[in-house]
C-alpha positions in Angstrom: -47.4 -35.1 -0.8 -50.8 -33.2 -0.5 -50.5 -31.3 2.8 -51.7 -28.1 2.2 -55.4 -27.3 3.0 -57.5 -24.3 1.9 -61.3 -22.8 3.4 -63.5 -21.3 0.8 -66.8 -19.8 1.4 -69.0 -19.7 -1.4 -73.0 -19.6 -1.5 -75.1 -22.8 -1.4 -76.2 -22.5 -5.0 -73.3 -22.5 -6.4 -71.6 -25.1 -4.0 -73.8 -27.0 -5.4 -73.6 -26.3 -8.9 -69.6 -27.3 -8.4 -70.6 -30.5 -7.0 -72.9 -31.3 -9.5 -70.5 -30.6 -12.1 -67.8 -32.5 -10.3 -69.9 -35.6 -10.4 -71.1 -35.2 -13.5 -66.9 -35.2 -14.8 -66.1 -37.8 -12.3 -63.1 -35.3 -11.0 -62.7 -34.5 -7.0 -62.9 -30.8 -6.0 -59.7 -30.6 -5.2 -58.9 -32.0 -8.5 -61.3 -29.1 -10.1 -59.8 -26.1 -8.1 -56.2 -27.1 -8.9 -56.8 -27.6 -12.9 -58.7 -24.0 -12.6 -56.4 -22.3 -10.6 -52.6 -24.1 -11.7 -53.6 -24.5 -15.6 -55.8 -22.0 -16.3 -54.6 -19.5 -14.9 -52.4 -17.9 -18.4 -54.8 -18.0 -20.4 -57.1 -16.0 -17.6 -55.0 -13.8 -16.6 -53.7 -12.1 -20.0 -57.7 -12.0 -20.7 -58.2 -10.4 -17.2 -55.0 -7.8 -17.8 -56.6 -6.7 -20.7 -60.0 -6.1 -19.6 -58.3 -4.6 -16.0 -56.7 -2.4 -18.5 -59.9 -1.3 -20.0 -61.8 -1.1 -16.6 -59.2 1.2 -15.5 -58.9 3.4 -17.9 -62.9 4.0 -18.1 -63.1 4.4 -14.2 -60.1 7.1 -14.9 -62.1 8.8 -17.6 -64.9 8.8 -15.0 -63.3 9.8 -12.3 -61.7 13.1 -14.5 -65.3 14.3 -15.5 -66.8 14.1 -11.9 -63.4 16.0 -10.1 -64.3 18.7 -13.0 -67.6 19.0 -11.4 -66.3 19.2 -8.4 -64.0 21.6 -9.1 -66.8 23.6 -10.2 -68.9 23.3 -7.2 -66.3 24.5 -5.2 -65.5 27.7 -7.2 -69.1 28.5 -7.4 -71.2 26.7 -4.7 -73.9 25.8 -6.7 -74.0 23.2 -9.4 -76.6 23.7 -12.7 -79.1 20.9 -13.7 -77.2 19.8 -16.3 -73.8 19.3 -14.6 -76.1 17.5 -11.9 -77.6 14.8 -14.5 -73.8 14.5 -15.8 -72.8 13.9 -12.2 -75.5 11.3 -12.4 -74.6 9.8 -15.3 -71.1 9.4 -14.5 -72.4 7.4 -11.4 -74.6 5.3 -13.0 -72.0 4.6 -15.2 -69.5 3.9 -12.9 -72.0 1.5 -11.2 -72.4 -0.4 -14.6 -69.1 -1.0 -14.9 -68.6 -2.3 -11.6 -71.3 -4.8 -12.0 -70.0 -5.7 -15.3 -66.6 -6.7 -13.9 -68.3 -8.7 -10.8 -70.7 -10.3 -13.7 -67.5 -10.9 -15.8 -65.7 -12.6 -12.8 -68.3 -15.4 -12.3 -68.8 -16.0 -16.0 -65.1 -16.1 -16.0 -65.6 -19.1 -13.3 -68.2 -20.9 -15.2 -66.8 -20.8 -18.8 -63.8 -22.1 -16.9 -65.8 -25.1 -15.2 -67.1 -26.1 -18.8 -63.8 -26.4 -20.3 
């Protein structure tokens, strides 16, 4: 028996891009969240462990070069030009690959809903 229930909040677009596509497959919703989540979910998550992986080590990389900077501001209370446009890369950088991983987490979602 079916007695569990669970809220989700998503945006109006895409509610109705999962309806859509739920009509289209003649499935339920609930019978689309439960193949995505309960049989999908290997096959996602060794993909998502390895691109964690990379994400992580990248941000740590990142994160290395900007407390050298650091480190250098504080012994010398100044920073030059080019250590600031480093600083700046690293954060623009660090930005990309932030919205990478967001953007990979709702291709993730759709790639999944086309399967």
């Amino acid at each position: 028996m079916k007695d569990g229930i669970i809220i989700l909040r998503i945006e109006e677009t895409n509610k109705k891009e999962i309806m859509s596509y739920c009509k289209k497959h003649g499935i339920s919703l609930s019978e689309l969240l439960r193949e995505a989540a309960c049989e999908k979910t290997n096959k996602l998550t060794k993909k998502q462990y390895s691109l964690d992986k990379q994400l992580k080590g990248e941000i740590n990389r990142i994160g290395n070069n900007i407390n050298q900077i650091a480190k250098n501001y504080n012994s010398n209370r100044y920073l030059l030009d080019s250590e600031k446009e480093r600083l700046f890369q690293y954060l623009d950088k660090l930005e990309a690959l932030i919205n990478e991983h967001n953007e990979f987490d709702r291709k993730k979602f759709y790639e999944m809903l086309n399967k």
